[in-house]
N, C-alpha and C positions, 0 to 999 in steps of 0.2 A: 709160358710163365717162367719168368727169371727166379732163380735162387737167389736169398737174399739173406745175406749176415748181419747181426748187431754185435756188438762192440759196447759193452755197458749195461749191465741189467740191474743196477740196485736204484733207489731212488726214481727219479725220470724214467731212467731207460726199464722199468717193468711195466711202467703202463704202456710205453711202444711195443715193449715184446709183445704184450697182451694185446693190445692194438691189430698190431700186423697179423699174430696169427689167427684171430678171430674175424678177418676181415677177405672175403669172396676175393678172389684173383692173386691172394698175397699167398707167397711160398717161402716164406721163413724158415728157415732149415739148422742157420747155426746159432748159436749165442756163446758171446765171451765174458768171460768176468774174473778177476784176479781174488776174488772171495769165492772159493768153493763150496761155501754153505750156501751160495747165491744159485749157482750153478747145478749144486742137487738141487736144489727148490723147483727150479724153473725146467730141469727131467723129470723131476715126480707129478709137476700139473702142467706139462707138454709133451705128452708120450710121442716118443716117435724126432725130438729135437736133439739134434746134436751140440753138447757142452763143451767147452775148452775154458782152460786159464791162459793161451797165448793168444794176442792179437793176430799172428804172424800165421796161425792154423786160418784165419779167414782171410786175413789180406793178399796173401800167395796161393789161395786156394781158386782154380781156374774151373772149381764148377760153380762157384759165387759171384753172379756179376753185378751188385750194389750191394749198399752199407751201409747199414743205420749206426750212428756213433753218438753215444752219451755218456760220455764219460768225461771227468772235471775239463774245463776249459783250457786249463794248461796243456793236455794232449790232441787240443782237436786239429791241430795245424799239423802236426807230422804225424797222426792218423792218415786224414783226407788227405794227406796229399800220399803218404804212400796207397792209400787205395786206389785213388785217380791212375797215377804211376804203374798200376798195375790192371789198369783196363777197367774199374769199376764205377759205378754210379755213386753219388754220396749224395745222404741225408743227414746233417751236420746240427748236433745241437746249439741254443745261440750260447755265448755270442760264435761268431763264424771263429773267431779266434782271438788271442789275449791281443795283439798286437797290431796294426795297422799293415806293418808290411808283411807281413805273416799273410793278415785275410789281401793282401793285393797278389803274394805269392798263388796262393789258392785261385782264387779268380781267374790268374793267368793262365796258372796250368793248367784249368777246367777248359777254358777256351784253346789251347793249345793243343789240349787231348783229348778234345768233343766230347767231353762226360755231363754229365748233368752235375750240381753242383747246386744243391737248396739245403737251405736255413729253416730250423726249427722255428720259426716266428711264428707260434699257434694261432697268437690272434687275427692275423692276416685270415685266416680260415674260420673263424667264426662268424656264424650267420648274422649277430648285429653287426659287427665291420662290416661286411659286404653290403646290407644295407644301407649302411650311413654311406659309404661309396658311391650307389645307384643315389641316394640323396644330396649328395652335392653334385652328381655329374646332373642332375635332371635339373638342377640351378630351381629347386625349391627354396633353399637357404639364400639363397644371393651369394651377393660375395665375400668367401671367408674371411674372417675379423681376426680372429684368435681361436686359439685350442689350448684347455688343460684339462691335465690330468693325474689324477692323485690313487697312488696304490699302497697303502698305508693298512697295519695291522700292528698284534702284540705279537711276535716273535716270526715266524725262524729267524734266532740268531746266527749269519755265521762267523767263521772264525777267521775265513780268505779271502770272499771279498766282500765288499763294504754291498749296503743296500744299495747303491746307483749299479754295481756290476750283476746285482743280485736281480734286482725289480723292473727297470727300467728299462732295459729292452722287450720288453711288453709294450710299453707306452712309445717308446721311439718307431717300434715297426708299424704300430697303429697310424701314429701320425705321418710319417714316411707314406704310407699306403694312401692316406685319405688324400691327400699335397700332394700337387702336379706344381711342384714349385721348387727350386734350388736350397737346399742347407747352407746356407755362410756363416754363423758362429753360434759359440756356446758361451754363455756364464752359468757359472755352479757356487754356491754357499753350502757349505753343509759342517756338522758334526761328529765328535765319536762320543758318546760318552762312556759308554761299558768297555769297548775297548781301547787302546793304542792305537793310535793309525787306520781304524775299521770304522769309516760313518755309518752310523744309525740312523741319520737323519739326511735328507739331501733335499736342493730345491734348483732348478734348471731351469734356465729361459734358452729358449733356441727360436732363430732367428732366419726368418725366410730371404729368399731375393726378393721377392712382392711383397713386400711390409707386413706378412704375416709371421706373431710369435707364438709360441708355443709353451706353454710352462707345466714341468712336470716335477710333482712334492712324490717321492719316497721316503719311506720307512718303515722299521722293522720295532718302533718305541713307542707305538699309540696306542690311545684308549680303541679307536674303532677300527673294525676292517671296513676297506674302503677300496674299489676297483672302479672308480668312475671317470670318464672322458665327456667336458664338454664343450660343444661346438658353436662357435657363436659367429651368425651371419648378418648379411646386412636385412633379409627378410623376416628370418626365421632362427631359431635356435635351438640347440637339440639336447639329450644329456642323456648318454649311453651309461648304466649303471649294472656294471655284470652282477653285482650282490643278487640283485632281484630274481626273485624264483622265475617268472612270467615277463611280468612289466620292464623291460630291461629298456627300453627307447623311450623317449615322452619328445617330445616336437611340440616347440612354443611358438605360437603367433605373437614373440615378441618384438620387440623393436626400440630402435632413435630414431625421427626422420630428421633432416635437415631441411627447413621449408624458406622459403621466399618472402616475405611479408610485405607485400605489396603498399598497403598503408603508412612502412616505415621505410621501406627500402631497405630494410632490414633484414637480417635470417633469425629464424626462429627455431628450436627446436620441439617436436611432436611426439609425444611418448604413445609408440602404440603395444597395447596388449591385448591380446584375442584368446583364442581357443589353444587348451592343451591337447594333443595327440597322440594317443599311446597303439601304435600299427602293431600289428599280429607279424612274430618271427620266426621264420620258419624256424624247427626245432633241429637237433644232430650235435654230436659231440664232436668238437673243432678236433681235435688229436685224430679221432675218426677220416673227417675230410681231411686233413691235412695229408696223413698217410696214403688214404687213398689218389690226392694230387699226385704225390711222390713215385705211386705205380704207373700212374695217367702220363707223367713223365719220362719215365724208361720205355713203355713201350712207343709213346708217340714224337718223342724226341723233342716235345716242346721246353718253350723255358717257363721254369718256372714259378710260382706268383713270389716266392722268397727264394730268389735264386742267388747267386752268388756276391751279383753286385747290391741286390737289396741288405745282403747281409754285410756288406763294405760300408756301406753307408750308414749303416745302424753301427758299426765298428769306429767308423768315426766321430760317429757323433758321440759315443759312448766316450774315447779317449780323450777327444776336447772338452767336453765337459768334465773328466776326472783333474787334466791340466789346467783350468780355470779354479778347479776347486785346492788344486795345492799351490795356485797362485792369489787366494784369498778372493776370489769371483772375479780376476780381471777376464773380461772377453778372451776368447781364441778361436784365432780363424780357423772353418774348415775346408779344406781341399773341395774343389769341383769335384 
């Protein structure tokens, strides 16, 4: 059983702390935090946990061989990589990093110096994802049409980065995961209204190599909260709505057919609609599975389901769509 350091406890990183050390196989030992009111808190309901205010007490520490990091996004790039640099495993919150070559930097290194190297991308780990997954690979749906999705509410405002850097790699890892398909561009529209330079509002098409698009609305300025993704096939259609206590999947026997019309020679179109289906989902708290991946990781050496390059690519697609949108929605191409 690996010792294993976090790096971040306030926000995010307390439900990892909590996470990890409530969790069979997990050996959490250190936590860091530059607020020492953060750092008594999580000694008084962790006995037995070792505190520090320097990063530099866990990353140079050679009885700690991974690292859970959440702390703002501006530090995750020269965290993880001095962790790597120093023989450890990392569990990186998203996005993998602010900058494109930053998370390419990362990546390399991880392969360079056989570390493991995963992305915080929660939803990859929740039990509707993975269903909708085993749902399009069984080709119930046919063949994918489109995907959107909308994660919209009244607040948290923040103050650094806008709702697309805020919300949206939620919706990017999801769809990334569902897609066996190539990323080639991004268009982005969006606004600020409360602040200077910080949109409130955002709206994204992303654009496949097999003609599938993708559209994803954030915001941090609406009347409803709203966390839904839906998948529209040539068979079938689906509509994952994490709000819902229970019912979070519904599967439509909907449809267009394109028909033949023999009488005219002519094509026709056939509207079919059938039966709704709401499947039983298994239950678990995805930060749960996810951490436990993270161990499943270290000891087995495998890669993981948001490993490094998944989080390159949700990196990307995050910064082309920020560059569309301070170029008033014109397209931008993404890198292979």
């Amino acid at each position: 059983m690996e010792n294993i350091g976090i790096i971040g406890i306030g926000g995010w990183g307390r439900n990892l702390l909590r996470t990890m050390r409530n969790l069979a196989g997990s050996n959490l030992t250190m936590a860091c935090d530059l607020d020492s009111k953060r750092t008594s808190a999580a000694e008084h309901t962790y006995p037995g946990l070792i505190t520090t205010q320097r990063p530099e007490d866990i990353l140079e520490n050679d009885d700690i061989k991974a690292v859970v990091i959440a702390t703002p996004p501006s530090s995750h790039y020269e965290l993880a990589s001095k962790a790597m640099k120093n023989g450890k495993d990392v569990l990186v919150e998203k996005p993998l990093a602010l900058s494109v070559s930053d998370g390419e930097k990362l990546l390399k290194e991880s392969e360079e110096l056989d570390r493991i190297l995963m992305v915080g991308h929660i939803m990859v780990y929740h039990p509707a994802t993975l269903y909708l997954k085993d749902l399009i690979k069984s080709g119930e749906l046919g063949d994918i049409r489109y995907i959107y999705s909308s994660r919209v509410n009244l607040g948290k405002v923040r103050s650094i980065e806008n709702s697309w850097w805020s919300f949206a790699p939620h919706d990017i890892s999801i769809i990334l995961y569902l897609l066996d398909a190539p990323l080639v561009r991004a268009s982005s529209t969006g606004a600020a209204y409360l602040q200077d330079g910080i949109e409130d509002v955002v709206f994204t098409t992303l654009e496949f190599g097999d003609g599938i698009i993708a559209h994803i609305h954030v915001s941090w300025l609406d009347p409803h909260k709203e966390r839904k993704v839906t998948i529209v096939g040539s068979k079938k259609m689906v509509v994952f709505d994490d709000t819902e206590a229970t019912e979070k999947i519904r599967i439509y026997d909907k449809g267009a057919d394109r028909n033949l019309d023999y009488d005219t020679y002519g094509e026709y179109m056939s509207i079919r609609s059938g039966d709704i289906v709401i499947p039983r989902i298994p239950g678990g708290e995805p930060l749960a599975a996810e951490c436990t991946h993270f161990l499943k990781c270290i000891e087995t050496r495998e890669k993981p389901r948001s490993d490094g390059r998944a989080g390159l690519i949700t990196l990307r697609a995050l910064d082309a769509a920020q560059r569309s949108l301070g170029q008033g929605g014109a397209p931008v191409e993404i890198k292979a």
